[in-house]
Steps between C-alpha positions, in 0.01 A plus 500: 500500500706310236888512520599867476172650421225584736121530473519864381762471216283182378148677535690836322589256221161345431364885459791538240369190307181591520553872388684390203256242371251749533663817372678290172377391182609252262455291229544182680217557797318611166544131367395326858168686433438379197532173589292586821249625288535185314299303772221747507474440138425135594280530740293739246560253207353217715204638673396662154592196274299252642133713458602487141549117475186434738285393203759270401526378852136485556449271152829301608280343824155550402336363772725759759194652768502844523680481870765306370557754177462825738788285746708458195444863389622673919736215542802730452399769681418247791869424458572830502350632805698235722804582231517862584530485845679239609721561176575840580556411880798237343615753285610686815582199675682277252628788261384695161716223254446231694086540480575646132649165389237242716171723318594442153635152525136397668367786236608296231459169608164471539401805201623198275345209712181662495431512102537109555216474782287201392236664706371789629594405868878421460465870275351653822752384739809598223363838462467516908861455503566727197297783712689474778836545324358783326363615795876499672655681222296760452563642800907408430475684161414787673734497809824431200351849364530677813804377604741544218356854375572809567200699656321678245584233251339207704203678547505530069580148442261363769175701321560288192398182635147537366612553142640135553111362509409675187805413266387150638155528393616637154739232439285227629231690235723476209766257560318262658112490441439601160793282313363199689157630380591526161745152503232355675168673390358441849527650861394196625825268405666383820822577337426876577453486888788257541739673236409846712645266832794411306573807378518657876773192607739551209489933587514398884798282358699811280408727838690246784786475255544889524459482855766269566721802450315768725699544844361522815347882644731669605281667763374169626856420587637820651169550746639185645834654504627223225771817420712300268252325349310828384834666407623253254111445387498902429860517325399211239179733429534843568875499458551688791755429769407577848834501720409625813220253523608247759658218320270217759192294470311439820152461667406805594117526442319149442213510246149342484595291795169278570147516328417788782688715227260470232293693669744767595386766260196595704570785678283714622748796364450339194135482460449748236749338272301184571187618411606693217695227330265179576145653384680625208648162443162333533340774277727419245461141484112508531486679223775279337342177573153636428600684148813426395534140551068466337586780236578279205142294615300820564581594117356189415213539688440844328510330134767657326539372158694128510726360721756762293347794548417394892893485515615789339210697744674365772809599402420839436347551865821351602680756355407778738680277752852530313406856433484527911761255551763699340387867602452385854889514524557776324252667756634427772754762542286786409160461682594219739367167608208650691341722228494204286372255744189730543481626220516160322231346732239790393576422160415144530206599733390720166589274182345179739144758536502583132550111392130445763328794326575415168320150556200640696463775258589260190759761339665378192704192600844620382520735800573170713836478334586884522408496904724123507761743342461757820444310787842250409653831450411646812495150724867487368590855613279455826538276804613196274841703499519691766408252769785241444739788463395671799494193745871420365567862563394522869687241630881428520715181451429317780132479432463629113441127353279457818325795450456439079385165560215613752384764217531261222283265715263760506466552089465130493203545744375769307543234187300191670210763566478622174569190300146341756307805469510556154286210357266525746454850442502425113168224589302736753599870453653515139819628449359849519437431901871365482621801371300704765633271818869572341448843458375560872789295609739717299339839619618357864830460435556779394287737733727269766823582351458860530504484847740164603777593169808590506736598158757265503744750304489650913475220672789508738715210333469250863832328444679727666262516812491148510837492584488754746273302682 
């Protein structure tokens, strides 16, 4: 096969990499996921950031047409839905680093351009761009998780992606928003919508300079039997020493060969993991788009006292989602993946049916922000966890950043949806019919998952079938 070792020895030393990465933890793989996580913090400070700063941006070009502003508003997750899957088919094609390093140089690039768009066209096209990189990464972020953990601890690390989005709404609220409010005494300065852009290139900036130190995945390498690679790679950061590893670095399995491979991951063996993982994603960014990107503007729809009080509403509906974010985890390895995905998606179905009755029936107003405080709470917990984390569970190396990027296309699709139907729904139906369309599509996903989920804690871990293949 190579020199003195033949296809067997080779194959029996990819299993021992593989077995080891997954079976080890340490505080370095620990590190790679923070900075992994990094990038989904990005993605949730930009797509949240910007429906703070859209009365800035709307007073900034006053004579924008509603097309153009909605454009402006889904640019990035236009971006983003080519990003994720043609991002996540480089990221097995090209490499994890390599597509780590290209995202946040384009991240940053155009986050900064874009607060100096002299219109809301060349801001359209920048953000298109910025989506896409997001878009790329997101699926990355995830596939660096998987990759460098050890079983268990992936599957702890990857569940607290959504408490990135609401420590970015929180900071945006009270880092961001309300000292520009109070320097400024307006939320209609364009300083606030293109100091929000700014803000996102110098932290896409701090993240690429950390990344410049991350090494390439070490399971990426050793599926294509890059043995020497992976065993120097996993000595620098698990400090462990694999000797009867062949010492060689050759061909043996080509990955994401042609475009034909992006579309690989449907298998008809596969089709419960499909459906399970997609709708969920699409749940979850439906009601993302349609709630949490609008939630700041619904509060101001529902007069709460002052542009203050609107903001400290929002942040207190917010703070279900950290509540989530963080318990989600902690979960995990006690009731599973599946119990939560369910179980979350009822919750949302119930919170999202209480928010519609409380406006048909005209309950004290309040009650909006206590059922804001249960649905992020159990959106977190629900699908908008479990379906990234499952999708980068099912699949192995060879097609995990393929198979993230086609589920992160389909949150972004969920996201597009939402962020159209929602102010339609606000002029014809009310919100109260837009809570009741959200709930329905809630109760589906998770009367679906019952049937089509799986518990990723007992998933059979498919990196060492794909070998074996």
């Amino acid at each position: 096969m190579s020199g003195t070792y033949s296809k067997e020895e080779i194959e029996r030393g990819i299993a021992k990499i593989y077995q080891t990465v997954l079976s080890t933890k340490n505080v370095t793989a620990r590190y790679i996921a923070v900075i992994a996580l990094a990038s989904l913090w990005l993605d949730a400070y930009d797509f949240s950031a910007f429906g703070f700063g859209l009365a800035s941006f709307k007073a900034t070009f006053p004579w924008i047409s509603p097309a153009l502003l909605g454009l402006a508003v889904a640019a990035p997750n236009i971006g983003a839905v080519i990003g994720a899957v043609s991002g996540g088919w480089l990221t097995d094609r090209l490499g994890r680093r390599t597509m780590f390093i290209i995202n946040m140089i384009l991240f940053t690039v155009v986050a900064a351009a874009a607060g100096f768009a002299p219109d809301p066209y060349t801001f359209t096209i920048l953000r298109i761009l910025l989506g896409f990189a997001l878009g790329a990464d997101v699926a990355l972020g995830f596939t660096y998780i998987f990759e460098y953990l050890e079983q268990r601890q992936r599957l702890f690390w990857a569940n607290l992606w959504q408490l990135q989005w609401y420590i970015a709404y929180e900071v945006i609220i009270f880092t961001i928003v309300l000292p520009l409010y109070f320097t400024l005494h307006s939320i209609t300065n364009p300083l606030l919508w293109r100091t929000i852009m700014w803000v996102g290139g110098a932290l896409g900036l701090i993240i690429l300079l950390l990344r410049s130190k991350i090494p390439e995945s070490i399971l990426w390498l050793a599926y294509q039997g890059k043995l020497a690679t992976a065993k120097r790679i996993l000595k620098q950061t698990y400090g462990i020493d694999l000797p009867d590893v062949p010492d060689v670095d050759i061909e043996l399995r080509k990955v994401a060969r042609d475009w034909k491979s992006a579309f690989s991951i449907f298998k008809r063996n596969k089709w419960k993991e499909i459906v399970y993982t997609f709708l969920g994603n699409f749940d979850q960014g439906f009601e993302g788009g349609a709630i949490g990107w609008y939630f700041p503007y619904i509060i101001l729809l529902l007069h709460f006292t002052g542009v203050f009080g609107s903001e400290l509403a929002t942040a207190i509906g917010y703070v279900g989602g950290l509540v989530g974010g963080y318990l989600v985890a902690w979960l995990t390895p006690r009731i599973g993946t599946k119990v939560q995905y369910v179980g979350g998606a009822y919750g949302s179905f119930i919170f999202l049916t209480l928010t519609a009755l409380t406006l048909i029936f005209h309950w004290p107003i309040w009650l909006i922000v206590v059922w804001a405080f249960g649905f992020f709470f159990a959106h977190v917990i629900g699908p908008a966890s479990q379906g990234m984390t499952s999708a980068t569970a099912f699949w192995g190396p060879s097609q995990r950043g393929t198979a993230s990027g086609w589920a992160y296309q389909f949150v972004k699709w969920g996201v597009i949806t939402g962020t159209i139907m929602m102010p339609i729904a606000l002029a014809t139906i009310g919100l109260s019919g837009a809570a009741l369309i959200l709930a329905i599509a809630a109760f589906i996903t998770a009367t679906v998952g019952i049937f089509t989920g799986y518990d990723a804690r007992t998933y059979k871990p498919p990196e060492l079938e794909e070998i074996q293949q």
